[in-house]
mmCIF file of the N, C-alpha and C atoms, coordinates in Angstrom:
data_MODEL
# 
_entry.id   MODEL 
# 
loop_
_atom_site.group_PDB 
_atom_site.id 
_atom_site.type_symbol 
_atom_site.label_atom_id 
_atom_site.label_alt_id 
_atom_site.label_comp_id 
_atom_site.label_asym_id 
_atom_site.label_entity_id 
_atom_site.label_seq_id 
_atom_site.pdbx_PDB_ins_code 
_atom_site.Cartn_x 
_atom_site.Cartn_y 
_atom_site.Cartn_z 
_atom_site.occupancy 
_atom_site.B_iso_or_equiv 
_atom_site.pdbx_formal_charge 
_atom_site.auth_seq_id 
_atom_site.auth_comp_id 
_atom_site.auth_asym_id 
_atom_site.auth_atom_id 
_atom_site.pdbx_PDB_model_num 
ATOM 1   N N  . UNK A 1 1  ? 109.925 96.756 98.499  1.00 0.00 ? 1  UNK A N  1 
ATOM 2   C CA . UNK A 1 1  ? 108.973 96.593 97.421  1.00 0.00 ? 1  UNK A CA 1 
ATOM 3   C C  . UNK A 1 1  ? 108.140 95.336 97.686  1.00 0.00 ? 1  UNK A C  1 
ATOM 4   N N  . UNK A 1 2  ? 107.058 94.950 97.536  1.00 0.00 ? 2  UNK A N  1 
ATOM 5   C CA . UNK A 1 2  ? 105.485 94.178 97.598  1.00 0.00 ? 2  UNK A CA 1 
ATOM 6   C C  . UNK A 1 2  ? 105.654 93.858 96.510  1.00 0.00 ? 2  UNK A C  1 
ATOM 7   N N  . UNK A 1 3  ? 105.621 92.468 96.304  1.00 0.00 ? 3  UNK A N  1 
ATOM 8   C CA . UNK A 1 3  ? 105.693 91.632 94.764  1.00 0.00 ? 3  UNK A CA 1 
ATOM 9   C C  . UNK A 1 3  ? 104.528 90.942 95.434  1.00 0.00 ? 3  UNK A C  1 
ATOM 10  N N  . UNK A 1 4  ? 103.384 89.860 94.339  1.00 0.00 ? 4  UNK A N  1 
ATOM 11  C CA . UNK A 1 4  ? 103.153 89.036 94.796  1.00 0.00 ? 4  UNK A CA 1 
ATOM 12  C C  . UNK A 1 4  ? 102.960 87.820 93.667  1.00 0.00 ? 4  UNK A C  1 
ATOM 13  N N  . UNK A 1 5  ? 103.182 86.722 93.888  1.00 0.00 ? 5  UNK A N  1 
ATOM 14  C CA . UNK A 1 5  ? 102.836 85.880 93.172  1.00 0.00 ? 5  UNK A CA 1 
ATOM 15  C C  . UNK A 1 5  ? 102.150 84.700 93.100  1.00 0.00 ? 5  UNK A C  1 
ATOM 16  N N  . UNK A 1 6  ? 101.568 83.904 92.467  1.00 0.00 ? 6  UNK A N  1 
ATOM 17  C CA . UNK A 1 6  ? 100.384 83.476 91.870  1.00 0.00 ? 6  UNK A CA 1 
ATOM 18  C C  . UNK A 1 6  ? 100.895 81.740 92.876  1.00 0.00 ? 6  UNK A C  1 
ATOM 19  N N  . UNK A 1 7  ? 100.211 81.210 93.848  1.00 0.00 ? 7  UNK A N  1 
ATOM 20  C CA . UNK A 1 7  ? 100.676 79.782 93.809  1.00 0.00 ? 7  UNK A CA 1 
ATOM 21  C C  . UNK A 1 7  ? 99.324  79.004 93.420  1.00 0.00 ? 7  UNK A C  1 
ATOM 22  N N  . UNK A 1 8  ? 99.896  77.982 92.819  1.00 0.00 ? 8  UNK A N  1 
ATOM 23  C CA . UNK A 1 8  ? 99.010  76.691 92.386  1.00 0.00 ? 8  UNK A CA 1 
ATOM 24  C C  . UNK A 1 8  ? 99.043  75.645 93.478  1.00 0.00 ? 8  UNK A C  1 
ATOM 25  N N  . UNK A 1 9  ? 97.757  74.818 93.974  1.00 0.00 ? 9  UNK A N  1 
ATOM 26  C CA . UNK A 1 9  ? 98.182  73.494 94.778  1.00 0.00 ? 9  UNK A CA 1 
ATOM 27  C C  . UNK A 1 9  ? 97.342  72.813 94.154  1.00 0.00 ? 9  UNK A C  1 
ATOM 28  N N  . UNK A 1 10 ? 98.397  71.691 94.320  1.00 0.00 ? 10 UNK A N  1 
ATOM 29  C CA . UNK A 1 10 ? 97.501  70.477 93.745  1.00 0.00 ? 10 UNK A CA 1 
ATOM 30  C C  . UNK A 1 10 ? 97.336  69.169 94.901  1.00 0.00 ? 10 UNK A C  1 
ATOM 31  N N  . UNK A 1 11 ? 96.167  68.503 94.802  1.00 0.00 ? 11 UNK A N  1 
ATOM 32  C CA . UNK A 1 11 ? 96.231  67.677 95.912  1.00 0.00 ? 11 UNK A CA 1 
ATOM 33  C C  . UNK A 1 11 ? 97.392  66.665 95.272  1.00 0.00 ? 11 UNK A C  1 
ATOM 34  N N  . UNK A 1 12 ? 97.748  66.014 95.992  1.00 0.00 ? 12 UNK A N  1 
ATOM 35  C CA . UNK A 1 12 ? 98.413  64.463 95.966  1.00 0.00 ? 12 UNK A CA 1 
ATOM 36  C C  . UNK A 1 12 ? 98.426  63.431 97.039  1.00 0.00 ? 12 UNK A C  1 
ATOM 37  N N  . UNK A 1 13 ? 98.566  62.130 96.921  1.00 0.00 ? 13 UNK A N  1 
ATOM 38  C CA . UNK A 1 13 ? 98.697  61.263 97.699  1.00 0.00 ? 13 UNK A CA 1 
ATOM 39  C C  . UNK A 1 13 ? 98.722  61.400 99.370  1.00 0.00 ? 13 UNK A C  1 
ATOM 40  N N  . UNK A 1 14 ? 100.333 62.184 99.649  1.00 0.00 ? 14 UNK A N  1 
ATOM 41  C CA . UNK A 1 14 ? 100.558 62.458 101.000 1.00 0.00 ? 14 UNK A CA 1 
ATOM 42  C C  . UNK A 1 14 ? 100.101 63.752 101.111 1.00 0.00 ? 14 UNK A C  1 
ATOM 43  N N  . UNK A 1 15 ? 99.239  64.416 100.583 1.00 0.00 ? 15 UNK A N  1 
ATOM 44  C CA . UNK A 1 15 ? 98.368  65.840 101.140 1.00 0.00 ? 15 UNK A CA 1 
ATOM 45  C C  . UNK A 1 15 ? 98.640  66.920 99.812  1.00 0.00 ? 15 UNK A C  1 
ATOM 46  N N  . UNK A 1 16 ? 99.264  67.534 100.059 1.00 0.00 ? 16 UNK A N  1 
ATOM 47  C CA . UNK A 1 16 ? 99.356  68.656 98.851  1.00 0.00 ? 16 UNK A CA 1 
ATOM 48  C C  . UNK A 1 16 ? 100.995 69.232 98.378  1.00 0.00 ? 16 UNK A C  1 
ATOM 49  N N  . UNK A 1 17 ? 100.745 69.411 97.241  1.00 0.00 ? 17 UNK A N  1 
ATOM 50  C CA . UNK A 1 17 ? 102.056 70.365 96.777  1.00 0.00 ? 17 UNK A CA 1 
ATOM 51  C C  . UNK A 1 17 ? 101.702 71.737 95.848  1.00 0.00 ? 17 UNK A C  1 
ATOM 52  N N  . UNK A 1 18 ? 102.433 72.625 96.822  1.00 0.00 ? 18 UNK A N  1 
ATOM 53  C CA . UNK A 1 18 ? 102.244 73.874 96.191  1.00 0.00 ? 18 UNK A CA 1 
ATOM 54  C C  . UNK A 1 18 ? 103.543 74.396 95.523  1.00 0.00 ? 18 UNK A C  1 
ATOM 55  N N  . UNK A 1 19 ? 103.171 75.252 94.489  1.00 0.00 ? 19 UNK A N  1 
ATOM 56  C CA . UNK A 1 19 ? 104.124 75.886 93.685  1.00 0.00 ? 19 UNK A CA 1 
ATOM 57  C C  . UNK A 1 19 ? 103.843 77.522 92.996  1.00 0.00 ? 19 UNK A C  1 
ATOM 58  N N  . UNK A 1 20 ? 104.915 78.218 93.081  1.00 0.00 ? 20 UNK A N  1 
ATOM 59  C CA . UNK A 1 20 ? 105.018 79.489 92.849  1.00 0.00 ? 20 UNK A CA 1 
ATOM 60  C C  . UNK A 1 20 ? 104.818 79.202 90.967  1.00 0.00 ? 20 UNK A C  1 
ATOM 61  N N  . UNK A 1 21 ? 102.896 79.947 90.633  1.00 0.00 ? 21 UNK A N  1 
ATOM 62  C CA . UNK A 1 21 ? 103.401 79.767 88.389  1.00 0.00 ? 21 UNK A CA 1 
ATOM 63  C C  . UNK A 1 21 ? 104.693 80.578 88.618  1.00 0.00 ? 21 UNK A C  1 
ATOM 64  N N  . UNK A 1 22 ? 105.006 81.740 88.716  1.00 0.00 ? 22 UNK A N  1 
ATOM 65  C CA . UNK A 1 22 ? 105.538 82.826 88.415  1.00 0.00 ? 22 UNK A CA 1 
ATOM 66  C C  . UNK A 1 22 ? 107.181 82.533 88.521  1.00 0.00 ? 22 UNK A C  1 
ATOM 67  N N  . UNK A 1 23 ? 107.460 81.312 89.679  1.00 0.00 ? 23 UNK A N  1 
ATOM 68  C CA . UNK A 1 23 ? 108.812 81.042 89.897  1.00 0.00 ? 23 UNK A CA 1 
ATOM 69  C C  . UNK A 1 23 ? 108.689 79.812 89.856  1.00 0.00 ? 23 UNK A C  1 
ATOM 70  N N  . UNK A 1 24 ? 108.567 78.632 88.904  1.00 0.00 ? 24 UNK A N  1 
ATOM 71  C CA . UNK A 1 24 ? 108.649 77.284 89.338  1.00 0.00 ? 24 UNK A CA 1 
ATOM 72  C C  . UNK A 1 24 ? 108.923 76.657 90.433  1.00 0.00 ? 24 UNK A C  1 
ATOM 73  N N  . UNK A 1 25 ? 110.528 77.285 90.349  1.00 0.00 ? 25 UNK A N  1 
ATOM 74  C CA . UNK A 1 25 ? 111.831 76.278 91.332  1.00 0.00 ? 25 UNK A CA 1 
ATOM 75  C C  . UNK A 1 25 ? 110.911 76.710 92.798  1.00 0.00 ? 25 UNK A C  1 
ATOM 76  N N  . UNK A 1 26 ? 110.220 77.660 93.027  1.00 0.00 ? 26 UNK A N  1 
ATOM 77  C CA . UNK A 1 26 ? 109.783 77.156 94.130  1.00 0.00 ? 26 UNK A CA 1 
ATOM 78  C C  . UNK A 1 26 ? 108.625 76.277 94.711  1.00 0.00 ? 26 UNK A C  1 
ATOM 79  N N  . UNK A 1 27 ? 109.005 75.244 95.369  1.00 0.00 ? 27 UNK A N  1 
ATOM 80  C CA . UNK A 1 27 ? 107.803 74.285 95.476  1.00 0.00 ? 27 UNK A CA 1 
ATOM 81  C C  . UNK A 1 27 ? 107.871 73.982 96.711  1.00 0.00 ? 27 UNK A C  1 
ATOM 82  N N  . UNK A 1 28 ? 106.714 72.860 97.085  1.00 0.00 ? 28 UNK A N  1 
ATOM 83  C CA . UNK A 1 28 ? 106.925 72.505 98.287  1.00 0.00 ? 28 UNK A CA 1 
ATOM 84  C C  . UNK A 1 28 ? 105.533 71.455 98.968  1.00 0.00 ? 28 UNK A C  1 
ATOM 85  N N  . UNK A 1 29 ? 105.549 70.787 99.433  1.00 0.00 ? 29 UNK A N  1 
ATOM 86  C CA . UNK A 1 29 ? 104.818 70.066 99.935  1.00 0.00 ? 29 UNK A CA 1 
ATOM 87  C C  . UNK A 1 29 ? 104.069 70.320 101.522 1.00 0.00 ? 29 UNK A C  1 
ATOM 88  N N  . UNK A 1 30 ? 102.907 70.037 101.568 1.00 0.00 ? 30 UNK A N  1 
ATOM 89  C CA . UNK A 1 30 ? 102.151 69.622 102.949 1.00 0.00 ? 30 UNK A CA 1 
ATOM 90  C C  . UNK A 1 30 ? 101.896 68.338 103.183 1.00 0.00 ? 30 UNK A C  1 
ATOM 91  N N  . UNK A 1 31 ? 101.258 68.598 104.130 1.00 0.00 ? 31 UNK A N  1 
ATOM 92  C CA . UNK A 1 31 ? 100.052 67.120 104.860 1.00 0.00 ? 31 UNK A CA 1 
ATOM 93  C C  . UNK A 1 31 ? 99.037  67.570 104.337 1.00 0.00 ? 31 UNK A C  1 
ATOM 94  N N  . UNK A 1 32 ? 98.420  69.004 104.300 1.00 0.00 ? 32 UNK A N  1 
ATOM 95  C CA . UNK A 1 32 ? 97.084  69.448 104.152 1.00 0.00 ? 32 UNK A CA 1 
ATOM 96  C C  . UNK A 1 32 ? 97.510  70.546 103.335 1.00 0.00 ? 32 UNK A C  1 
ATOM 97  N N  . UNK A 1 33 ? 96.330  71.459 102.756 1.00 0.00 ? 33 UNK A N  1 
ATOM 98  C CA . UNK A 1 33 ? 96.215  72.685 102.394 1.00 0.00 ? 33 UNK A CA 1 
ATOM 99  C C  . UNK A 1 33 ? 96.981  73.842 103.502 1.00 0.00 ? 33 UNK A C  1 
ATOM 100 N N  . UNK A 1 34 ? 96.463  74.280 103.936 1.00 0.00 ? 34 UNK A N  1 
ATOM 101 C CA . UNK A 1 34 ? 97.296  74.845 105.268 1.00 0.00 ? 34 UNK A CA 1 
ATOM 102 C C  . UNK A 1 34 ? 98.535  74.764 105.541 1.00 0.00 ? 34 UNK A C  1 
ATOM 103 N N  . UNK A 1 35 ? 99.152  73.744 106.118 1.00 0.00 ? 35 UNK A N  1 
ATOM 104 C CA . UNK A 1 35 ? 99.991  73.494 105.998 1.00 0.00 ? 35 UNK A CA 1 
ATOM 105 C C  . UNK A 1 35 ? 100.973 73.574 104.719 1.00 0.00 ? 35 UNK A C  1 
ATOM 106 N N  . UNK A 1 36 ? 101.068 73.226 104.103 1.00 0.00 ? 36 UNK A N  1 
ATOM 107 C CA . UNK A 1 36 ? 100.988 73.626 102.345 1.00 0.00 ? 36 UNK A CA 1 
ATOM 108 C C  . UNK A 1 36 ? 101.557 75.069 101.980 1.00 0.00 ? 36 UNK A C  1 
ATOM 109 N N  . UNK A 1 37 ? 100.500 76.076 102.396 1.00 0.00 ? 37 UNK A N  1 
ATOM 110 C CA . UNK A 1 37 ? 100.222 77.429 101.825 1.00 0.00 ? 37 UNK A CA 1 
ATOM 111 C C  . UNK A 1 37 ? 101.987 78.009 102.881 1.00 0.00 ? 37 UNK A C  1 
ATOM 112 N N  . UNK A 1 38 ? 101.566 77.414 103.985 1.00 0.00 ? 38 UNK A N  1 
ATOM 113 C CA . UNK A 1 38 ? 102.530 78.390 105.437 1.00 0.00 ? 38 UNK A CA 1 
ATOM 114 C C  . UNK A 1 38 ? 104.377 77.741 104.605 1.00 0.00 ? 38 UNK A C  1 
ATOM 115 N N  . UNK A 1 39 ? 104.328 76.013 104.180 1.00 0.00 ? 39 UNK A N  1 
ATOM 116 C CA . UNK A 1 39 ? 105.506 75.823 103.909 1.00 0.00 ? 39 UNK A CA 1 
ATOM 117 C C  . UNK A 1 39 ? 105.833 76.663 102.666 1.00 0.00 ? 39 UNK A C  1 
ATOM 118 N N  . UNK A 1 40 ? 104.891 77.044 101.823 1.00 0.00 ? 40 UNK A N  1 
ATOM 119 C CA . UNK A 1 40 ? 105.181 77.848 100.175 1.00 0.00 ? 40 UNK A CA 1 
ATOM 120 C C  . UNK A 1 40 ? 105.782 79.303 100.607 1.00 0.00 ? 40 UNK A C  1 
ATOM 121 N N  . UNK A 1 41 ? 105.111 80.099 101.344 1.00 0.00 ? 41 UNK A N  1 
ATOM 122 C CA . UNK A 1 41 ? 105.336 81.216 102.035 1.00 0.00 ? 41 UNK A CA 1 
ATOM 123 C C  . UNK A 1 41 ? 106.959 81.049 102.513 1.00 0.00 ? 41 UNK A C  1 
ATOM 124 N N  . UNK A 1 42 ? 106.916 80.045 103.764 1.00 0.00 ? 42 UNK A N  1 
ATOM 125 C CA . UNK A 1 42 ? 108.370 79.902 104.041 1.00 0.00 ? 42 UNK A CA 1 
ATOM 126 C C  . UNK A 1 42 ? 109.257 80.019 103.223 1.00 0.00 ? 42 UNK A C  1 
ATOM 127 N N  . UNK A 1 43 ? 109.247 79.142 101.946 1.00 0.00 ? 43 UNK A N  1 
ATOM 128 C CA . UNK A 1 43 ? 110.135 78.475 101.177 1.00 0.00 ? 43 UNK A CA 1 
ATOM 129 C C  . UNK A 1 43 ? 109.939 79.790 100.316 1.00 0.00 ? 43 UNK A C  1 
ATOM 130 N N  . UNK A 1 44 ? 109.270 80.378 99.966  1.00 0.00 ? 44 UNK A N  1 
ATOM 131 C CA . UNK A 1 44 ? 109.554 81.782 99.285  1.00 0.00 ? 44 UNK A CA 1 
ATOM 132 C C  . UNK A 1 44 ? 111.017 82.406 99.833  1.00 0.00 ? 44 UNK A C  1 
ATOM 133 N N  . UNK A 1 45 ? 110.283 82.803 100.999 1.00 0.00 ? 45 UNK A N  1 
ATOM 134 C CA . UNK A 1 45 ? 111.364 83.386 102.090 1.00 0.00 ? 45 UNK A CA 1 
ATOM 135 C C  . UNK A 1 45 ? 112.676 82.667 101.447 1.00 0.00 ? 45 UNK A C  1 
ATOM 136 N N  . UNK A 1 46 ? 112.913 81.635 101.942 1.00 0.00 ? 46 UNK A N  1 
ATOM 137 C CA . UNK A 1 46 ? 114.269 81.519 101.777 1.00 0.00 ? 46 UNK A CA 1 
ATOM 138 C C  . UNK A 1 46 ? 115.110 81.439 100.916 1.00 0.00 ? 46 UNK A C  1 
ATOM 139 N N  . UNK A 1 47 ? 114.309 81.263 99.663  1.00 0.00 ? 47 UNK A N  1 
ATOM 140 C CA . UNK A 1 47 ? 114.530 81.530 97.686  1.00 0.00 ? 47 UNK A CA 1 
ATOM 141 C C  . UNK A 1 47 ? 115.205 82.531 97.699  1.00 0.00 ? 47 UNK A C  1 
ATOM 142 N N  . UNK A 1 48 ? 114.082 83.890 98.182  1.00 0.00 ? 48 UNK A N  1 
ATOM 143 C CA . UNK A 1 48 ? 114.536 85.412 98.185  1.00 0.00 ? 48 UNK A CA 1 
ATOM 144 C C  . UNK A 1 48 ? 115.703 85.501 98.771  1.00 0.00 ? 48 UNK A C  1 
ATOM 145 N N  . UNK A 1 49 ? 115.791 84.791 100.315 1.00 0.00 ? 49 UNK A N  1 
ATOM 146 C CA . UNK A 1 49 ? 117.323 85.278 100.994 1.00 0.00 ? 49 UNK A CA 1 
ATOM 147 C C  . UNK A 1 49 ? 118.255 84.464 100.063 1.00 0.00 ? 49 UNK A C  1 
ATOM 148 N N  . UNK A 1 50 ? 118.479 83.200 99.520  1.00 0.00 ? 50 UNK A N  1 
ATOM 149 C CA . UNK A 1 50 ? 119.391 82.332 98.915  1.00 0.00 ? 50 UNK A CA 1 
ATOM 150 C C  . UNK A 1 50 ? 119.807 83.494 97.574  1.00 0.00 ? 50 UNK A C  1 
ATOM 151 N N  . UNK A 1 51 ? 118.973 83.804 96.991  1.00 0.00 ? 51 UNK A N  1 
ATOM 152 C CA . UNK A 1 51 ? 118.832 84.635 95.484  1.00 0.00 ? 51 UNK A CA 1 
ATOM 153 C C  . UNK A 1 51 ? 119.825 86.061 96.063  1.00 0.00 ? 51 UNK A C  1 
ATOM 154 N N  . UNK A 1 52 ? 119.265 86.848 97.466  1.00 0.00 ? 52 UNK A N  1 
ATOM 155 C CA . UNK A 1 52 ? 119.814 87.623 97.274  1.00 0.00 ? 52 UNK A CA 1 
ATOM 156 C C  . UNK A 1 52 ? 121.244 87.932 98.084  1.00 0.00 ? 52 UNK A C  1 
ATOM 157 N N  . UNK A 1 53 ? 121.719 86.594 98.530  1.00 0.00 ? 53 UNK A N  1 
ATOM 158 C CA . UNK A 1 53 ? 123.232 85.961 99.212  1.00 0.00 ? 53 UNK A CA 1 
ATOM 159 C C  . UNK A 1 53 ? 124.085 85.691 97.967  1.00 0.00 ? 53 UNK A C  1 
ATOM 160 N N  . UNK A 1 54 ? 123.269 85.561 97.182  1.00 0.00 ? 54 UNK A N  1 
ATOM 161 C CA . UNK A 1 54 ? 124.068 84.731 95.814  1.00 0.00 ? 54 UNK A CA 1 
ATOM 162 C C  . UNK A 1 54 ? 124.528 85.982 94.500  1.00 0.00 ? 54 UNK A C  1 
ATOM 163 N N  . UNK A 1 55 ? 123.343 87.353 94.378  1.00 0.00 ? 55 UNK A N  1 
ATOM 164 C CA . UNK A 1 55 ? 123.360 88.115 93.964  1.00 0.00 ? 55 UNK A CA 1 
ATOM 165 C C  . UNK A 1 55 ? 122.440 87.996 92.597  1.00 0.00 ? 55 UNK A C  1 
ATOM 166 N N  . UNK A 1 56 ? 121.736 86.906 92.881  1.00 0.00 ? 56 UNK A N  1 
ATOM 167 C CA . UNK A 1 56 ? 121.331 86.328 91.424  1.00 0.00 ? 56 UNK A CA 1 
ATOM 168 C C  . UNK A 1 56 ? 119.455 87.658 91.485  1.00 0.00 ? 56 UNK A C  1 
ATOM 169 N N  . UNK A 1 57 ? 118.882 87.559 90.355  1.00 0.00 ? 57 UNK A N  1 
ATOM 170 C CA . UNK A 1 57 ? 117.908 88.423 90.474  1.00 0.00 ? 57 UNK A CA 1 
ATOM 171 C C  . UNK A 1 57 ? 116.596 87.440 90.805  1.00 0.00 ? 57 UNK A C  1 
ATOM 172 N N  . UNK A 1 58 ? 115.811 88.037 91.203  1.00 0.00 ? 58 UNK A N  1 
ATOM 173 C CA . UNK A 1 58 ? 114.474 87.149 91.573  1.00 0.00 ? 58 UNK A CA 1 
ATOM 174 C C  . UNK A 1 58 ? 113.320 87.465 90.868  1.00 0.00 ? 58 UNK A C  1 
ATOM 175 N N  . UNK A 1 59 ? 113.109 86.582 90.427  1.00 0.00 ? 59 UNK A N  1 
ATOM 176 C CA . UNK A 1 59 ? 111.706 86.525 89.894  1.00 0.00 ? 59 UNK A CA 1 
ATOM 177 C C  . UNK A 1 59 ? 110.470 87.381 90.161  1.00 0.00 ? 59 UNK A C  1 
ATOM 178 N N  . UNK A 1 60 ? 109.930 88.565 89.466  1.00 0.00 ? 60 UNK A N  1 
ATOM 179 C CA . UNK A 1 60 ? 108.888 89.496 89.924  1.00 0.00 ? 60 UNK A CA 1 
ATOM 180 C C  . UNK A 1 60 ? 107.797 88.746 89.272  1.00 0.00 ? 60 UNK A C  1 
ATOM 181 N N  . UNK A 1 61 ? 107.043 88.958 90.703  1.00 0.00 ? 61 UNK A N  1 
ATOM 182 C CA . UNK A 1 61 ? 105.717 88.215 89.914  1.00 0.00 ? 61 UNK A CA 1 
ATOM 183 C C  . UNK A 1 61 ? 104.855 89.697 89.622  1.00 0.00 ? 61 UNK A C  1 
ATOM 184 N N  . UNK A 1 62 ? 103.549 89.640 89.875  1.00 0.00 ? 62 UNK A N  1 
ATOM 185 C CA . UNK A 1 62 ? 102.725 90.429 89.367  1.00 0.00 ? 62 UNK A CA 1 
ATOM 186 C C  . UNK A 1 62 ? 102.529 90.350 88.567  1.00 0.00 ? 62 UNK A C  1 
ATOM 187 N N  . UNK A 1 63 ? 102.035 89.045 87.819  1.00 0.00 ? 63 UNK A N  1 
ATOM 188 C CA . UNK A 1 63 ? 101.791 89.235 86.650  1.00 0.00 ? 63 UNK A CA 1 
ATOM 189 C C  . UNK A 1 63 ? 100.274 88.474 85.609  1.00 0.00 ? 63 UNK A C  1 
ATOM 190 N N  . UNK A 1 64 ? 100.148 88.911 85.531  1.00 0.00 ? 64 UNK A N  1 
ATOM 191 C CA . UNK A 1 64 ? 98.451  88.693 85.099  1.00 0.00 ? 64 UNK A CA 1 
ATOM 192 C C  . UNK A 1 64 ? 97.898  87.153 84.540  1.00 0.00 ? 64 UNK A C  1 
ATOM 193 N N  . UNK A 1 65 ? 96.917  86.715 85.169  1.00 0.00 ? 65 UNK A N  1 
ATOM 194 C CA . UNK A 1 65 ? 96.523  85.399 84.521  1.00 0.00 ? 65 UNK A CA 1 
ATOM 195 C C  . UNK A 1 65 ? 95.297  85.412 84.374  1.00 0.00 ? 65 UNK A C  1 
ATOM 196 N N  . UNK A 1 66 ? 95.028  85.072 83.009  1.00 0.00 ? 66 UNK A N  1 
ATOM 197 C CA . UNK A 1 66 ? 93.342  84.458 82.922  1.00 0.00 ? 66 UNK A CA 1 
ATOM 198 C C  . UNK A 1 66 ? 93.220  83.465 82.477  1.00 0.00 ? 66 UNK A C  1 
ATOM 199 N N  . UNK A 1 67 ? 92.242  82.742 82.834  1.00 0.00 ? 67 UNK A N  1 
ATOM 200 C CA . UNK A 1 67 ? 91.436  81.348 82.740  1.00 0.00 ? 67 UNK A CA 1 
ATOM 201 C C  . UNK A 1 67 ? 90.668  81.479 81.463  1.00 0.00 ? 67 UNK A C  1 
ATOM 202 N N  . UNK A 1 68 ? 91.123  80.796 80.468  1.00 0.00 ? 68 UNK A N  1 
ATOM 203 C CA . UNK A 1 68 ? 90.356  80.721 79.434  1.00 0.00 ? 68 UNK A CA 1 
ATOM 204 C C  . UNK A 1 68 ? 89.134  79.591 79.160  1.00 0.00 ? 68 UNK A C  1 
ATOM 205 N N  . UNK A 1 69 ? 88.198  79.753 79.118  1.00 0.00 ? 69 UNK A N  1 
ATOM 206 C CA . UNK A 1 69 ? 87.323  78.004 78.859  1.00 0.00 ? 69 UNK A CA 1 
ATOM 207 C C  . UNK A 1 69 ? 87.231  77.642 77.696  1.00 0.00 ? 69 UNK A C  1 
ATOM 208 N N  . UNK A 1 70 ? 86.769  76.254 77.793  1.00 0.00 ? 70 UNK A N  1 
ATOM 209 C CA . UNK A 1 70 ? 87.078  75.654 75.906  1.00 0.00 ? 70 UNK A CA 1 
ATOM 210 C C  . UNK A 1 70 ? 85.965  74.037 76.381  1.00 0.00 ? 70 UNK A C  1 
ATOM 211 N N  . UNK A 1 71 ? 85.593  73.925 75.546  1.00 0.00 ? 71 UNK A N  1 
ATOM 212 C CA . UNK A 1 71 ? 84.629  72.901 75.562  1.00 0.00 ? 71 UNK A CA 1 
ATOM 213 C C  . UNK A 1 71 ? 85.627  71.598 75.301  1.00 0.00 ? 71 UNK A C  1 
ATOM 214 N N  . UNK A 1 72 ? 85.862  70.767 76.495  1.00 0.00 ? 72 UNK A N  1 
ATOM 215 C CA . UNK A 1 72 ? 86.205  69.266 75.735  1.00 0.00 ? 72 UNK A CA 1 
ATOM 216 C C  . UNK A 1 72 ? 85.425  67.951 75.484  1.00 0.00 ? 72 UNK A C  1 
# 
């Protein structure tokens, strides 16, 4: 089965940190964007294998987001 889910990056100091909205606990840091995106991917990966060694269920993403605007 093809899940996919939503990551956020944010810059910081030493380059970037990305994170799964859909699964928090997964996160992860770069040097750059790029770098970044390939460690989030990885670190997916190994969530899924840890989650499904453990028997625990995993987080389905697919799940819809919209951007609302608002005047501040």
């Amino acid at each position: 089965m093809l899940s996919t889910y939503t990551a956020k990056f944010t810059r910081i100091e030493s380059g970037c940190m990305g994170q799964l909205v859909e699964w928090p606990e997964v996160i992860t840091e770069g040097g750059d964007l790029d770098e970044c995106r390939e460690m989030l991917h990885d670190t997916l990966n190994e969530m899924i294998l840890a989650y499904n060694q453990q028997c625990k269920e995993i987080s389905v993403g697919n799940a819809l987001f919209q951007q609302i605007a608002v005047e501040v």
